[in-house]
ZATOR-880916 format. One record per atom (N, C-alpha, C): residue in one letter; atom name; x negated, y, z negated. Coordinates in steps of 0.001 Angstrom, whole numbers. Atoms other than C-alpha are relative to their C-alpha. Last residue first. Example, Ala and Ser with C-alpha at 12.3 -4.5 7.8 and 13.67 -1.06 7.14 Angstrom:
BEGIN
   torfi   fiba        px        py        pz
       S      N       820     -1190        60
       S     CA    -13670     -1060     -7140
       S      C       770      1090      -730
       A      N      -890     -1190         0
       A     CA    -12300     -4500     -7800
       A      C      -900      1200         0
END
This chain:
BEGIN
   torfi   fiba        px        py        pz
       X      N      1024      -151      1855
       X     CA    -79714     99652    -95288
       X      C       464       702     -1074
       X      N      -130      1530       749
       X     CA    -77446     98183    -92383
       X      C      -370       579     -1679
       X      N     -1377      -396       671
       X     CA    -77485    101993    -90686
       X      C       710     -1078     -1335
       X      N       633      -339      1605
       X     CA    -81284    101151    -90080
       X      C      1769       233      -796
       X      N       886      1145       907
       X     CA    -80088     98274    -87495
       X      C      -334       671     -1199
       X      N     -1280       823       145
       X     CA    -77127    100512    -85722
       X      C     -1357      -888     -1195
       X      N       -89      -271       663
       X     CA    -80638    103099    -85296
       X      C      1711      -270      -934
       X      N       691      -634      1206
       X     CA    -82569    101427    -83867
       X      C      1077       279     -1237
       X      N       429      1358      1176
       X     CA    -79946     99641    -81796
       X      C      -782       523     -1114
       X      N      -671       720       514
       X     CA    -79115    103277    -80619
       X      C       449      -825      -787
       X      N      -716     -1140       650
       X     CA    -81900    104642    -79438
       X      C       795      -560     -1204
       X      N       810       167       870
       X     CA    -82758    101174    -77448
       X      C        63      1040     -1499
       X      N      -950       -73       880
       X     CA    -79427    101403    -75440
       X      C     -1126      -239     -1376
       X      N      -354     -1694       753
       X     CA    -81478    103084    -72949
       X      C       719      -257      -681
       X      N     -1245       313      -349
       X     CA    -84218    100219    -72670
       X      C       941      1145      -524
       X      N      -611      -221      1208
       X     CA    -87474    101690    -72000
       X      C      1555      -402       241
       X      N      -196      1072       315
       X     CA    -88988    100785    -68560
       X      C       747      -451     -1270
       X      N     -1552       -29      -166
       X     CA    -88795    104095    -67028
       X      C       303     -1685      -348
       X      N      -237      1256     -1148
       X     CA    -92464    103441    -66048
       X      C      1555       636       -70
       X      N       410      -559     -1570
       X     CA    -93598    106592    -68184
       X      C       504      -317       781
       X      N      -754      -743      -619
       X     CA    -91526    105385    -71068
       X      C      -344       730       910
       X      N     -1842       146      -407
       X     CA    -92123    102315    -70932
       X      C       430       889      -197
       X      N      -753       420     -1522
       X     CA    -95536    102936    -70702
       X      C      1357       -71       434
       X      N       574      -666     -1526
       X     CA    -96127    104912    -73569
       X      C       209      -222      1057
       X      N     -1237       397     -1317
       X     CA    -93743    101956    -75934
       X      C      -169      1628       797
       X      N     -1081     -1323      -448
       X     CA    -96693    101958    -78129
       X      C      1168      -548      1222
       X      N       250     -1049      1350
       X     CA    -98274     98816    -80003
       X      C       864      1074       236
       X      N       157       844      1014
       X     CA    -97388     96159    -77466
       X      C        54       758     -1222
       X      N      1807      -719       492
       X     CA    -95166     97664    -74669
       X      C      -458     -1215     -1240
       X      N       998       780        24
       X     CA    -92373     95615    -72439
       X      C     -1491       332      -523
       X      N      1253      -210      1433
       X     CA    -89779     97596    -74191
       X      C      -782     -1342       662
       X      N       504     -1145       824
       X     CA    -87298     96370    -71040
       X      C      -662      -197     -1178
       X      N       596     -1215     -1000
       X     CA    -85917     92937    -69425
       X      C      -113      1644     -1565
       X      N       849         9      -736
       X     CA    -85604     89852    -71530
       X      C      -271       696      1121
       X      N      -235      -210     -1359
       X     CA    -82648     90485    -73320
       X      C      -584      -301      1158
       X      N     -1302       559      -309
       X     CA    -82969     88901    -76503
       X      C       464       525       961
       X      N       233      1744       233
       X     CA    -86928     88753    -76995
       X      C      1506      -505       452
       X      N      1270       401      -869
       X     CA    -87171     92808    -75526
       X      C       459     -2060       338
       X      N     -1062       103     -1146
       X     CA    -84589     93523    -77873
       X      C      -150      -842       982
       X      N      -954       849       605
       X     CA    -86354     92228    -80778
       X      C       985       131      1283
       X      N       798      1410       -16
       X     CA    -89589     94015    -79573
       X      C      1217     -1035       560
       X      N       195      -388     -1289
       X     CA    -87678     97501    -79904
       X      C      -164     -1939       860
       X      N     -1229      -280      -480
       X     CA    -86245     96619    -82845
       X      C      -143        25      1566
       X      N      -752      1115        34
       X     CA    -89731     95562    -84285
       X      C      1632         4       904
       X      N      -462       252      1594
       X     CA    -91135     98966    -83437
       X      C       728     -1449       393
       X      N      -631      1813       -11
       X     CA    -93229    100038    -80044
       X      C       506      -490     -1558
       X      N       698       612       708
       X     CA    -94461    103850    -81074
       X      C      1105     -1454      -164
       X      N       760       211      -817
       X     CA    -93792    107237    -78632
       X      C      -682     -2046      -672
       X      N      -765       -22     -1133
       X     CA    -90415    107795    -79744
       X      C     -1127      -792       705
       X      N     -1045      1182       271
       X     CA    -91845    107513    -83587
       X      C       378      -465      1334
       X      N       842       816        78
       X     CA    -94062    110565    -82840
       X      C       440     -1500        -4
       X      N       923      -861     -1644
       X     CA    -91904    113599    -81663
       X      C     -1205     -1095       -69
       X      N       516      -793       889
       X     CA    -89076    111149    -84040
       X      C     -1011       604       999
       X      N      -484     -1458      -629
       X     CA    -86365    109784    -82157
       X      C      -842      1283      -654
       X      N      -102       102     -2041
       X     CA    -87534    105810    -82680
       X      C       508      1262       388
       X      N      1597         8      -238
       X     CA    -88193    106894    -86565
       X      C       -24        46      1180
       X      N       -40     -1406      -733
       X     CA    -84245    108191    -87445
       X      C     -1469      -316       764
       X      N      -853      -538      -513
       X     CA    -84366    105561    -90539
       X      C      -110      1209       696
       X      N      -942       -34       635
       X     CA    -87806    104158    -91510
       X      C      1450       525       710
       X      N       492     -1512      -157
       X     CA    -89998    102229    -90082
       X      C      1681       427      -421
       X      N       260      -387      1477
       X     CA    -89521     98204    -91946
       X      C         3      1626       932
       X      N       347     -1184      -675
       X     CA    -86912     96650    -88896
       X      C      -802      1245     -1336
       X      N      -871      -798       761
       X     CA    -86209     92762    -89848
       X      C      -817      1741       443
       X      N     -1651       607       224
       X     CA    -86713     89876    -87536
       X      C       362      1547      -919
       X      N      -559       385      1667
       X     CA    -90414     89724    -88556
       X      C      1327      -204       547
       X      N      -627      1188       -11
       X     CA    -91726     89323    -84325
       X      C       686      -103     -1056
       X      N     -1196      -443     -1150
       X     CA    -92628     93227    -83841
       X      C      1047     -1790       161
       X      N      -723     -1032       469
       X     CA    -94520     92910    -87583
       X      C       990        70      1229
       X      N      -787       437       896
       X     CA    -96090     89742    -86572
       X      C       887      1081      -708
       X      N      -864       763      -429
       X     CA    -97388     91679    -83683
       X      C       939      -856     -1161
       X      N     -1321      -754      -918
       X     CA    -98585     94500    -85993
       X      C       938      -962       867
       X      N      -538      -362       884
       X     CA   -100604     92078    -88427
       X      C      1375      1011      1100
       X      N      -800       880       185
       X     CA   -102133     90355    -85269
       X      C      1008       218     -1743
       X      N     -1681       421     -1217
       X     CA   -103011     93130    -83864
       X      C       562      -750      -535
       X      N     -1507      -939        10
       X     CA   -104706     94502    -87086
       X      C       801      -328      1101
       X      N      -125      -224      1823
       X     CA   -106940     91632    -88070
       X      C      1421       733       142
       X      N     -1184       866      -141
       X     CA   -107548     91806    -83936
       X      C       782      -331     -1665
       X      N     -1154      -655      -950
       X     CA   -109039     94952    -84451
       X      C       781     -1022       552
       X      N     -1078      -882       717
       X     CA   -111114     93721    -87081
       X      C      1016       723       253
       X      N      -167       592      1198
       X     CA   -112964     90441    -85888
       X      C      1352      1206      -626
       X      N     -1677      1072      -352
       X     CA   -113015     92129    -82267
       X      C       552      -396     -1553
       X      N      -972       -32      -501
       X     CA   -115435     94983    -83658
       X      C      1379      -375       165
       X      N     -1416       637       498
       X     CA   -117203     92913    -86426
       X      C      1253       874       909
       X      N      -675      1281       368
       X     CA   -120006     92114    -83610
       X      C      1156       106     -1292
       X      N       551       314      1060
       X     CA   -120249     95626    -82593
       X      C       603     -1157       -99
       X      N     -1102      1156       960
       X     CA   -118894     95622    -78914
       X      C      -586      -231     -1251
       X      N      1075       818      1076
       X     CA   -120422     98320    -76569
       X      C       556      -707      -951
       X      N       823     -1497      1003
       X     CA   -117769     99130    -73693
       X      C      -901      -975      -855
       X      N        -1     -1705      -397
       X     CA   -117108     97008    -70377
       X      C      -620       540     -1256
       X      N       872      -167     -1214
       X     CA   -118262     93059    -70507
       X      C       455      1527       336
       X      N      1781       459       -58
       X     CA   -117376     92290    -74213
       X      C      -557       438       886
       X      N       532      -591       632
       X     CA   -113749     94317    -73985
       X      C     -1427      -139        37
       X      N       126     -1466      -401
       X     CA   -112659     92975    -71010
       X      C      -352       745     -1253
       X      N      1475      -227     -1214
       X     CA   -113408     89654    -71701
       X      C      -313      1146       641
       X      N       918       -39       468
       X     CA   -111113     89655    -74796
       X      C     -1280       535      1006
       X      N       431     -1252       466
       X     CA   -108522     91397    -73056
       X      C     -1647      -145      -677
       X      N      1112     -1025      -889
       X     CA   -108460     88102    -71033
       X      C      -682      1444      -470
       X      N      1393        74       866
       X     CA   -107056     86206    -74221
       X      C     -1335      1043      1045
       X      N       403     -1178      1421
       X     CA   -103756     87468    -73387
       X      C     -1252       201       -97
       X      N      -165      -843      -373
       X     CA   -104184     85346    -69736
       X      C       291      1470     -1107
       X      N      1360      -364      -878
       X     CA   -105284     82242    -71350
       X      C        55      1876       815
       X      N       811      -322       714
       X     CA   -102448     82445    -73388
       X      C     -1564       392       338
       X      N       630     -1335       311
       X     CA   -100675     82910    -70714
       X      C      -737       424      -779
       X      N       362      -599      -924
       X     CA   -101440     79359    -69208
       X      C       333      2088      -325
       X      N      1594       156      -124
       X     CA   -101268     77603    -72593
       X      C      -733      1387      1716
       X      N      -239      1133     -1251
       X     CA    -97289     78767    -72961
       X      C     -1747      -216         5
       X      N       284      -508     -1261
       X     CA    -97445     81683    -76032
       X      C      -333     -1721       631
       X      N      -592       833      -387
       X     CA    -96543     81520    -79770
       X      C       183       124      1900
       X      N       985       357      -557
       X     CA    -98993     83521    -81126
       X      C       455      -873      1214
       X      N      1236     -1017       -75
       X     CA    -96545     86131    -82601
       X      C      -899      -913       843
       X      N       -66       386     -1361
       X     CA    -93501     83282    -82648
       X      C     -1003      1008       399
       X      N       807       944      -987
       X     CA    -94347     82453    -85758
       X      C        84       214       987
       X      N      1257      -328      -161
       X     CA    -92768     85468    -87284
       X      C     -1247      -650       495
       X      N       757       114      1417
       X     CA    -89770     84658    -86261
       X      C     -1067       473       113
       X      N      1450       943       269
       X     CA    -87921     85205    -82993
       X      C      -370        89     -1581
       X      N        57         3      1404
       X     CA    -84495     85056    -81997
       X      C     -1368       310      -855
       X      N      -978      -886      -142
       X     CA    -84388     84573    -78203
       X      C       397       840     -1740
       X      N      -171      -903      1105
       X     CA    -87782     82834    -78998
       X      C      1263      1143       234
       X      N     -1035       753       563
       X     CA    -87274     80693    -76020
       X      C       176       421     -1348
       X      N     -1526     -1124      -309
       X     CA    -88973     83997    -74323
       X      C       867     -1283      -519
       X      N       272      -989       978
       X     CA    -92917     82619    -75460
       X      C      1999       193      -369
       X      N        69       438      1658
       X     CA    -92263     79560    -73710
       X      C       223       969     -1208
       X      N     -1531       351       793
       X     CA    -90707     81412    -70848
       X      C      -138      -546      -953
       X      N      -428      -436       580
       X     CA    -93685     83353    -69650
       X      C      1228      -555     -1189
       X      N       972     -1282      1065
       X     CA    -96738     81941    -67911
       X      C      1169       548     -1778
       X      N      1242       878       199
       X     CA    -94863     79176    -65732
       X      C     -1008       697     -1122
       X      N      -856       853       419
       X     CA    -91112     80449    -65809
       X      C     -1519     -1021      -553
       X      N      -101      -561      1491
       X     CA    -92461     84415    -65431
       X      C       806     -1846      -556
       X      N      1325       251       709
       X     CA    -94300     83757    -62471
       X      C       624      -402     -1189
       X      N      1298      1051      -498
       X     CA    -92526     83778    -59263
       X      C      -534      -696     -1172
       X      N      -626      1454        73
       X     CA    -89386     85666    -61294
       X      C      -870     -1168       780
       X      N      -504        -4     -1832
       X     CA    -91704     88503    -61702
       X      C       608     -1845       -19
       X      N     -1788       -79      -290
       X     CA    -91574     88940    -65730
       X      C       264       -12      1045
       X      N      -420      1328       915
       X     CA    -95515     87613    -66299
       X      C      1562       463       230
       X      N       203       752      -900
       X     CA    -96422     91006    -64189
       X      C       626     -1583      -389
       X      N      -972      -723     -1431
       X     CA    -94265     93482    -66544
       X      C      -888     -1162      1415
       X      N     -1065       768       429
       X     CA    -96890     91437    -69353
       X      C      1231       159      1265
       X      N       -93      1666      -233
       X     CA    -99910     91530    -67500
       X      C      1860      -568      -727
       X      N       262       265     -1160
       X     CA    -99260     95537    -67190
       X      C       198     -1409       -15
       X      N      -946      -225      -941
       X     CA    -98231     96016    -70569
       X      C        63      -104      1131
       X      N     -1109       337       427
       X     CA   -100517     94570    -72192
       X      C       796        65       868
       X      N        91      1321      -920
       X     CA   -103294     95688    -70359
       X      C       894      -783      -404
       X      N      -311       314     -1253
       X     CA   -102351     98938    -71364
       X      C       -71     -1062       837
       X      N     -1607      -513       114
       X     CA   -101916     98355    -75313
       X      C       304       463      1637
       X      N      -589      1107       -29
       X     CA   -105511     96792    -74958
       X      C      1645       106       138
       X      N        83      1191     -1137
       X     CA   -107021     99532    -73458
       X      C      1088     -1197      -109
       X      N      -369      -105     -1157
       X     CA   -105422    101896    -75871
       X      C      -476      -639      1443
       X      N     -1127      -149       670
       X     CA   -106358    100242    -79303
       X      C       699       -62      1395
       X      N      -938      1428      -399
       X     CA   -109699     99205    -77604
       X      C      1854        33      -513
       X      N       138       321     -1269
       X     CA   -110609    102972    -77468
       X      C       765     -1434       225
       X      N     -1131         6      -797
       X     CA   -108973    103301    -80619
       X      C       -36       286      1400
       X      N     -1222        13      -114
       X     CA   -111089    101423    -81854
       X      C      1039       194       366
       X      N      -796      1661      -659
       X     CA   -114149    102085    -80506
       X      C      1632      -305       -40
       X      N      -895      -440     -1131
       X     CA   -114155    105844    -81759
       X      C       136     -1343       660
       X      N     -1361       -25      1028
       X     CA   -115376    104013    -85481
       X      C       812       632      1258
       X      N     -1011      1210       406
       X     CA   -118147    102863    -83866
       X      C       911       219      -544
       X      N      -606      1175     -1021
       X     CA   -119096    105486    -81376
       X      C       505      -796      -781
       X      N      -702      -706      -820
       X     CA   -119634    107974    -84334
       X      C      1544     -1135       889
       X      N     -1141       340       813
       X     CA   -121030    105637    -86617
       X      C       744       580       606
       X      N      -322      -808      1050
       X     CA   -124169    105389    -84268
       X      C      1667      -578      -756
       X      N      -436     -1216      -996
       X     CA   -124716    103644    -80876
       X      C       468       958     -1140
       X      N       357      -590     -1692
       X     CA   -127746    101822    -81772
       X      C       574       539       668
       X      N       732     -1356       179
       X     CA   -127354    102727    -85664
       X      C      -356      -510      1539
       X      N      -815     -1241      -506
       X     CA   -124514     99948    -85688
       X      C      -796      1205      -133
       X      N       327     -1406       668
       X     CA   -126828     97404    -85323
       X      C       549      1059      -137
       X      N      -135       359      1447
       X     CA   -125426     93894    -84143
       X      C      -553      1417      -718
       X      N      1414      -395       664
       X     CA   -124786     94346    -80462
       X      C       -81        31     -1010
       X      N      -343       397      1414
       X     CA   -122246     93049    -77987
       X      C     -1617       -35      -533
       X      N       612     -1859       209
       X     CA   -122021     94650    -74461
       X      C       414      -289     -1473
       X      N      -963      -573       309
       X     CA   -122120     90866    -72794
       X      C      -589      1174      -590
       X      N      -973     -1421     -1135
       X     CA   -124556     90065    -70245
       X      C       949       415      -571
       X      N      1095     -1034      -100
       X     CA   -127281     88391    -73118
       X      C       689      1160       998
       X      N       -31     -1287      1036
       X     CA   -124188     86441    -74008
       X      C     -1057      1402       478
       X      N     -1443     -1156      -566
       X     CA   -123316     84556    -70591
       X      C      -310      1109      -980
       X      N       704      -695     -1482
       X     CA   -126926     81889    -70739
       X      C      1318      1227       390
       X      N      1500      -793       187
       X     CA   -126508     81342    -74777
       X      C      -580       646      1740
       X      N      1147      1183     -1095
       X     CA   -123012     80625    -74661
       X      C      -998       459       397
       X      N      1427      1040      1025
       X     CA   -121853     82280    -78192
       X      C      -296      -683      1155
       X      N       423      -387       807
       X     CA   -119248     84793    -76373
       X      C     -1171      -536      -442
       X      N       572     -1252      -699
       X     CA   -118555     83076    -73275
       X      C      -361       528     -1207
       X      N       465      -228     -1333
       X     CA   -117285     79601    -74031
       X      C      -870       659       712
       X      N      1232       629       276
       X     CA   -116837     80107    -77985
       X      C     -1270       -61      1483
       X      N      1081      -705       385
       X     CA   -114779     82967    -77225
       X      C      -992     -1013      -248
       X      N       771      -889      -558
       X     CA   -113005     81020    -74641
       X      C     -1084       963      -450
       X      N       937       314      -432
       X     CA   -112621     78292    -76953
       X      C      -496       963      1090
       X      N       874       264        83
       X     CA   -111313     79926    -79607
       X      C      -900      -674       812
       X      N      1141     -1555       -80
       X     CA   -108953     81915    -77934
       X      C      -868      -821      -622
       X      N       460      -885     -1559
       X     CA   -107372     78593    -76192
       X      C      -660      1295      -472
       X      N      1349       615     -1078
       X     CA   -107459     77027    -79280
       X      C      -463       560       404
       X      N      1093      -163      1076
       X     CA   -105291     79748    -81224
       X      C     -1550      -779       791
       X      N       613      -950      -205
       X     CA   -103147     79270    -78324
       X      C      -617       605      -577
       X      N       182         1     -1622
       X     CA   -102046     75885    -78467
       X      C      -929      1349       -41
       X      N      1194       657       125
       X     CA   -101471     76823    -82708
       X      C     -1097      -147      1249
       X      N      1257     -1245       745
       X     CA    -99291     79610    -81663
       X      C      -896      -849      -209
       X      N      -306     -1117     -1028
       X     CA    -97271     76862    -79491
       X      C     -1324      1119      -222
       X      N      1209      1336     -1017
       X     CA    -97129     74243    -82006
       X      C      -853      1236      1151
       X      N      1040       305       526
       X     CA    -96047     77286    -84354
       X      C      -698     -1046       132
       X      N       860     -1418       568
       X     CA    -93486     78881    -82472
       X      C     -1309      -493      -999
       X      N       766      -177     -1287
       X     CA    -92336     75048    -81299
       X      C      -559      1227       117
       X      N      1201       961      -327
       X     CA    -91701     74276    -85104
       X      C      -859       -10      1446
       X      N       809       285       746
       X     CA    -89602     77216    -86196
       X      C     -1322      -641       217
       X      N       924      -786      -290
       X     CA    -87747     76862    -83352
       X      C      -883       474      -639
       X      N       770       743     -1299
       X     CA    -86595     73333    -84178
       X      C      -596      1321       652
       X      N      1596       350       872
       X     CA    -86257     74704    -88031
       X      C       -76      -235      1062
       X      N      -126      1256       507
       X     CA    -83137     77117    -86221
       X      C     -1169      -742      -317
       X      N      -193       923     -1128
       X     CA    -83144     80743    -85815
       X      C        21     -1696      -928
       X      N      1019       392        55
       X     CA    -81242     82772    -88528
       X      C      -762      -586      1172
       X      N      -632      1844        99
       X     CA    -77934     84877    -87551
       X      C     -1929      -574      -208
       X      N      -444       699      1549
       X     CA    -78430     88547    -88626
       X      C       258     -1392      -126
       X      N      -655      1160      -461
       X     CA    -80239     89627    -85288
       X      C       846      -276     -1799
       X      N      -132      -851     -1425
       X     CA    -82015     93098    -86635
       X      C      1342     -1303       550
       X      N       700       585      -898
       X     CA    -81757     91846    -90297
       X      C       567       575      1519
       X      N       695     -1040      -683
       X     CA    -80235     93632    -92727
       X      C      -834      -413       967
       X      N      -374      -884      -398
       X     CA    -77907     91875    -94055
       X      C      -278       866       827
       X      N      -568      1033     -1253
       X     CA    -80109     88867    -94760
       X      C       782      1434       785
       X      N       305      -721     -1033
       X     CA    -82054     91246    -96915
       X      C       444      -171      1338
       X      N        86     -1157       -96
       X     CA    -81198     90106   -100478
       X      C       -60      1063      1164
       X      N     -1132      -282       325
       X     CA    -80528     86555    -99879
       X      C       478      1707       199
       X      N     -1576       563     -1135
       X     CA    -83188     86028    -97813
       X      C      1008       664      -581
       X      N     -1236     -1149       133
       X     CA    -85435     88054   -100412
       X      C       716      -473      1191
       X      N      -404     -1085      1563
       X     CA    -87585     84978   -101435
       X      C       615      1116        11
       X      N      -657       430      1298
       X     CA    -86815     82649    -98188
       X      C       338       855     -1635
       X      N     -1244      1343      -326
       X     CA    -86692     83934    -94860
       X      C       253      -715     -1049
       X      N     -1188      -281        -7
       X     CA    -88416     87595    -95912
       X      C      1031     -1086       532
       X      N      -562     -1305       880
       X     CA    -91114     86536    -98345
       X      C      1174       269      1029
       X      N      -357       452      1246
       X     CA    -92026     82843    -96781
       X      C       651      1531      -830
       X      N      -742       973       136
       X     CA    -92369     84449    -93463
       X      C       595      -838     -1055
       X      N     -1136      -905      -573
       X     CA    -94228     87463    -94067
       X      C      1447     -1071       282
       X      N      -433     -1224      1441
       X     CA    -96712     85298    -96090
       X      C      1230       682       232
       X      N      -960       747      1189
       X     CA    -96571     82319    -93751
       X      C        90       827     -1097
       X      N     -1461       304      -455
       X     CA    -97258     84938    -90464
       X      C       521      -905     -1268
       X      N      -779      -927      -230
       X     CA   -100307     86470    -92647
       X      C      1146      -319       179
       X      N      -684      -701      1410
       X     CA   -101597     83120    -94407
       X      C       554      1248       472
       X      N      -455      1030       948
       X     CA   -101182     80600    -91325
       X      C      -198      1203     -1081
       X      N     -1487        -7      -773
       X     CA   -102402     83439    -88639
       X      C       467      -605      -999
       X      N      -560     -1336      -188
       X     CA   -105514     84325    -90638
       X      C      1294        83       325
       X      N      -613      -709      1038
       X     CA   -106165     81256    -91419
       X      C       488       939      -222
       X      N     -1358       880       432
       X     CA   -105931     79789    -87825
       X      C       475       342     -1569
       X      N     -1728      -495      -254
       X     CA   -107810     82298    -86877
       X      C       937      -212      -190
       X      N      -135     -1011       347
       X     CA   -110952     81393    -89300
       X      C      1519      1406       727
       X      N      -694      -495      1121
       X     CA   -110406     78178    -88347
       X      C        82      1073      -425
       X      N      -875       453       123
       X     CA   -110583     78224    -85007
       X      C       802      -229     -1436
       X      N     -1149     -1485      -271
       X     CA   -113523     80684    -85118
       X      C      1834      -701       374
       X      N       427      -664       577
       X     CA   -115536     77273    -86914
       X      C       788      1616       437
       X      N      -787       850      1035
       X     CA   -114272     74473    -84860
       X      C       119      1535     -1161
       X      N     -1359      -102      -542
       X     CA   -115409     76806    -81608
       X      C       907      -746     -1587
       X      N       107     -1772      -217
       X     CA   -118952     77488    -83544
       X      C      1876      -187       645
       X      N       136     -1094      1772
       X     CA   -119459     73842    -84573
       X      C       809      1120       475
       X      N     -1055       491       649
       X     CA   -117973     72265    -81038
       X      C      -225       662     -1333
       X      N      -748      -866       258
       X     CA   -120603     74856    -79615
       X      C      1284      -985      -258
       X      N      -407      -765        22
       X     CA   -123382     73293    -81476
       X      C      1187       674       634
       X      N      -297      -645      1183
       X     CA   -122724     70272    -81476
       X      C      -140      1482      -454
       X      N     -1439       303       114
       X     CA   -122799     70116    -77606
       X      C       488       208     -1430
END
């Protein structure tokens, strides 16, 4: 039992710092030290309020748990690990495979996204899984983790689909979540950093941006992607005044 309270106490903090100095870095730099300077430019221009503030980061905390204890659960439980596809040598599948991981999990995870998420919006579901997240009509950068306990559980599934399908170097997850959770806090900032013309670019068109996100949080239908907005535009899920907002938001600058 001490052990996996160690080991769950132990990847709880190490997410919880991660989340607490990325989202309070991005957060302390554009809501307070260039507020003044950048307010203008903000996708939404009205602030949210400190009471959302505080349930985006009870919320993200909730679901910081919930990934630590599933990875503690299954990852480090000595009778589930020996069946996961997690290996410590990177000369057993070479440098090759490990550096093509990525954006293997890049595009797994950016489809299972989108799928669980377009499922989480069926009016059956989307009040028990989804609406905590969607009181972020505004969102901050807290609101990146900021998920209901029951979807969080349902984000965290990617995890289990990574361990039990391809080979998983143990700093794999460690570094490809490093970068999700730098990009989601990038689709939650509030302010739009790609540059002017990007959402119409032969590459830009294909690539989920804060604006996109932002719509997403204040409409709650369309841009249901995470990294790319691929699906949405296969699905026909793209919103068509998306164009547009883009580019009414870089016109600010």
């Amino acid at each position: 039992m001490n052990f996996f309270l160690d080991k769950f106490l132990e990847i709880l903090n190490k997410v919880g710092s991660r989340y607490f100095l990325l989202a309070g870095a991005a957060f302390l730099l554009c809501y307070f030290i260039l507020r003044n300077r950048i307010a203008a430019q903000k996708i939404q221009v009205r602030f949210p309020a400190t009471k959302d503030y505080v349930r985006e980061i009870l919320f993200s905390f909730s679901s910081m748990c919930i990934f630590a204890g599933i990875v503690t659960a299954v990852v480090f439980n000595p009778s589930i690990r020996p069946y996961t596809t997690i290996y410590k040598d990177i000369a057993t599948y070479g440098w090759t495979y490990y550096l093509l991981a990525y954006p293997i999990m890049f595009v797994l995870h950016d489809t299972y996204f989108y799928w669980i998420h377009r499922v989480m919006h069926h009016p059956v579901l989307f009040k028990w899984f989804h609406l905590v997240h969607h009181k972020s009509t505004n969102p901050s950068p807290w609101a990146a983790y900021a998920f209901h306990p029951l979807e969080a559980i349902l984000e965290n599934g990617i995890i289990i689909l990574f361990y039990f399908t391809i080979p998983m170097h143990v700093t794999h997850v460690p570094i490809f979540f490093l970068f999700s959770i730098i990009y989601n806090i990038y689709g939650h900032l509030g302010w739009e950093l790609y540059p002017k013309g990007f959402s119409t670019t032969r590459v830009g068109r294909w690539v989920n941006t804060a604006v996109a996100h932002n719509q997403h949080h204040k409409y709650f239908t369309g841009n249901y992607g995470l990294y790319l907005l691929f699906w949405d535009r296969v699905m026909g899920t793209i919103r068509e005044d998306y164009d547009k907002a883009f580019a009414d938001v870089k016109s600010k600058s």
